[in-house]
N, C-alpha and C positions, 0 to 999 in steps of 0.2 A: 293173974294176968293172962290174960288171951292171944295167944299166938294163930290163932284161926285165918288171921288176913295176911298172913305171910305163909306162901308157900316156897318150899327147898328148891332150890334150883339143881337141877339131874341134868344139865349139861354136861358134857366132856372138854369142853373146851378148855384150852389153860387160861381164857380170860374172863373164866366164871368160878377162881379160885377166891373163895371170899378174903385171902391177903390180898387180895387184887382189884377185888370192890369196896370194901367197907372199915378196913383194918385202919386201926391211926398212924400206922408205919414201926410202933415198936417194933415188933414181931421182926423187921427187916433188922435194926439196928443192936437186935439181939443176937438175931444168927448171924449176923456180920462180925459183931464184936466176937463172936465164936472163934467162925474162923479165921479171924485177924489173928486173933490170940495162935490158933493151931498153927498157922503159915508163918507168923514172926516165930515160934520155937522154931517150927525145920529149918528154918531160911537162917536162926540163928547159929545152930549147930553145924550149917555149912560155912557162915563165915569165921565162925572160930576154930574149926579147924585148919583151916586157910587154903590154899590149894588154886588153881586157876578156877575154878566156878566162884569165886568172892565177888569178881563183879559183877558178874550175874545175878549173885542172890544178893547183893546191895541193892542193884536197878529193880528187881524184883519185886523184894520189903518195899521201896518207895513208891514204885505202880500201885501196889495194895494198899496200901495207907493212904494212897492220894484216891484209888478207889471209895476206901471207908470215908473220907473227907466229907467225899462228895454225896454217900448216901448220909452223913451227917446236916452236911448245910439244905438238901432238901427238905429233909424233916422238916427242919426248923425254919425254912426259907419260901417255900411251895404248896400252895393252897390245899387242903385237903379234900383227900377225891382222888379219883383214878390216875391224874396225870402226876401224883406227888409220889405214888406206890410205883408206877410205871418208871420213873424215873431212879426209885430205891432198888426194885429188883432188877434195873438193867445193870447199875453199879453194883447190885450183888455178883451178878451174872462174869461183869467185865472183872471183879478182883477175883473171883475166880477160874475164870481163862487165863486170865494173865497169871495169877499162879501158878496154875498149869504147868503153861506154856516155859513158865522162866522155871521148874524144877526141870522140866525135861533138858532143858538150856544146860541147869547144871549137871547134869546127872553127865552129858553128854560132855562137856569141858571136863570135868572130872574124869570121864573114861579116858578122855584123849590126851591129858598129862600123863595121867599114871602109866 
């Protein structure tokens, strides 16, 4: 097989990451399912223990899941091609921040009971 009419792309740009040109989107919905998994154990472990950060790490757990939702129904919803991957890694992005965002939430409800 000849790969001779394809040359590498040596951009630096982050929109010349080939999950970002050519990928079918698995690649999103794996490291998603990743760290869904890793964020529902922390976020579990704070509401079993109970304490004032529970409803924070409830509202939490559900911002990420309705994150992962939404990089599930693109997949399967959104044409493939840059605007379906653009649309997975912003939902990567957003259940990520909002992770974040809601453990600092608890960490910080948690300081301010105890």
């Amino acid at each position: 097989m000849d790969n001779s009419s394809r040359e590498p792309i040596e951009s630096r740009r982050i929109s010349d990451q080939p999950s970002l040109r050519g990928s079918s989107g698995t690649i999103w919905i794996v490291a998603g399912g990743i760290f869904l998994v890793v964020i529902v154990g922390v976020l579990a472990v704070i509401i079993f223990s109970g304490g004032p950060a529970v409803p924070t790490a409830i509202t939490t757990l559900v911002i990420a899941v309705v994150f992962y939702l939404v990089l599930l129904i693109a997949r399967f919803t959104v044409r493939p091609g840059r605007a379906r991957l653009w649309v997975m890694a912003a939902a990567m992005i957003g259940m990520a921040v909002a992770s974040l965002v809601g453990l600092v939430l608890c960490v910080g409800a948690a300081a301010g009971g105890a």
